[in-house]
DRENBAFI-532417 format. One record per residue (C-alpha): residue in three letters; x, y, z. Coordinates in steps of 0.05 Angstrom, whole numbers, plus 5000, padded with zeros to 4 digits. Each point is the difference from the previous one (the first is absolute). Layout:
# residues N
r = ALA; X = X; Y = Y; Z = Z
...
END
This chain:
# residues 80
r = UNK; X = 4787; Y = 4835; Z = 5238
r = UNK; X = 5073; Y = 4975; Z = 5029
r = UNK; X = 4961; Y = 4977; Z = 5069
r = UNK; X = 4945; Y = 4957; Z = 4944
r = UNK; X = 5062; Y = 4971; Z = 4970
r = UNK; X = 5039; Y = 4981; Z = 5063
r = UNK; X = 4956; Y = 4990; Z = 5053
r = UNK; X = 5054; Y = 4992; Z = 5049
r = UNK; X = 5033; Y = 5066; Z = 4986
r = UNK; X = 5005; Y = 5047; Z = 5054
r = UNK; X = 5040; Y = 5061; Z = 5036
r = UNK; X = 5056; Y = 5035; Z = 4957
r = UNK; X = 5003; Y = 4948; Z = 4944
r = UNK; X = 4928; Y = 5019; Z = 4996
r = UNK; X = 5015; Y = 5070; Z = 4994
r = UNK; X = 5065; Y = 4988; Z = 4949
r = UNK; X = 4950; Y = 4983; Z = 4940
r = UNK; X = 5031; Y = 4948; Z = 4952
r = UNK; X = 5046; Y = 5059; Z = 4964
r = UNK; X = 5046; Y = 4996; Z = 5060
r = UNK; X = 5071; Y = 5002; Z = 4979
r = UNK; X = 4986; Y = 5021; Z = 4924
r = UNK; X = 5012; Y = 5069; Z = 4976
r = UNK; X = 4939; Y = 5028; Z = 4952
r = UNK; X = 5041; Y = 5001; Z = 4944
r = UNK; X = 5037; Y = 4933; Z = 5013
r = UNK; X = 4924; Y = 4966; Z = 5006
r = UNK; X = 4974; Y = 5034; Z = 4938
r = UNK; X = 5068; Y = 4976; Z = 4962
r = UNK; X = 4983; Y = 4932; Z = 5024
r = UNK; X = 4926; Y = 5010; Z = 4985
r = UNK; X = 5002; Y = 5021; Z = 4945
r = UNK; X = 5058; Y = 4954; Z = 4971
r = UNK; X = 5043; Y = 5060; Z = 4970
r = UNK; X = 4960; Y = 5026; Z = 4953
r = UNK; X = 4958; Y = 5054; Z = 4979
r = UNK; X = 4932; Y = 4980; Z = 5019
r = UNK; X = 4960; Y = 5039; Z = 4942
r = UNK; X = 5053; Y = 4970; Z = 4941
r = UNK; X = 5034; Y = 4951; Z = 5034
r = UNK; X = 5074; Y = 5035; Z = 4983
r = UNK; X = 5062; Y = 4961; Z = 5037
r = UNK; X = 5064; Y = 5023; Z = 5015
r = UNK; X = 4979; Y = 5076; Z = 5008
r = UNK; X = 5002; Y = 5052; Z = 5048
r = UNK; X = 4926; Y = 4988; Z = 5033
r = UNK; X = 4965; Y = 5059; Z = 5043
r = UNK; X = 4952; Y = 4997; Z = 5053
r = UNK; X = 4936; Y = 5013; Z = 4982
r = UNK; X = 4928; Y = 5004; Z = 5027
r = UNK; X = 4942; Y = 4956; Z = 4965
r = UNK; X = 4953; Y = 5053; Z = 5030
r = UNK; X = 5032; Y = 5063; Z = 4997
r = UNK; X = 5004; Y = 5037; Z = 5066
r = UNK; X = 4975; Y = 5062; Z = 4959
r = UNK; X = 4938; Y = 4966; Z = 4992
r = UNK; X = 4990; Y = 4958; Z = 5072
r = UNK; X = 5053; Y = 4959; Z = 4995
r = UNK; X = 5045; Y = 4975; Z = 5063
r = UNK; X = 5072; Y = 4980; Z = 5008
r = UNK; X = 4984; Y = 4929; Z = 5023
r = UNK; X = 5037; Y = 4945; Z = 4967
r = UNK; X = 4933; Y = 4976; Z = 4965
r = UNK; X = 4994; Y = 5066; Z = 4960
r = UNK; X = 5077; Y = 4997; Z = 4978
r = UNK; X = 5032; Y = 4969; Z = 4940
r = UNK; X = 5052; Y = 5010; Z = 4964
r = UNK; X = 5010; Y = 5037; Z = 4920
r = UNK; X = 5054; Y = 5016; Z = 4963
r = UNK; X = 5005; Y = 5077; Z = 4983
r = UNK; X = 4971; Y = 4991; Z = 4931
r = UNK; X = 4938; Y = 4967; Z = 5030
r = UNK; X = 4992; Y = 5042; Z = 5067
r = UNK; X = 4996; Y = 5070; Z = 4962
r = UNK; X = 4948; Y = 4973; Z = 4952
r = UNK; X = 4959; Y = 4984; Z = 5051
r = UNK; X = 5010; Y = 5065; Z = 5044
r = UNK; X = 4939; Y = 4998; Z = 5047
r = UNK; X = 4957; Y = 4953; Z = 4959
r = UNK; X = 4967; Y = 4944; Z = 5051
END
């Protein structure tokens, strides 16, 4: 996909993807604009957590994470 959107790409920067530089939690912060992605809660402490729950299939890539407040990540548990 990165070589399809910049043909001219090549060697390491290639390699670096375009998260280079971010932190998983600093991207999904930025992402995700602060807030709790199921009820949209700002100004909380947000967790980590997996669209597609690794219990069921699910993989630690950044496309799978997003980010829940407590409340909102244990009501889901390992619901897709």
């Amino acid at each position: 996909m990165r070589k399809m959107e910049s043909p001219e790409i090549s060697g390491m920067e290639y390699q670096q993807g375009t998260l280079l530089g971010y932190e998983a939690r600093e991207y999904l912060l930025e992402k995700w604009a602060r807030k709790c992605a199921y009820c949209q809660k700002e100004g909380v402490p947000l967790e980590v957590e997996h669209i597609h729950p690794k219990s069921l299939g699910g993989s630690n890539r950044t496309s799978n994470l997003t980010l829940a407040c407590r409340s909102c990540n244990e009501k889901k548990g390992n619901m897709p």
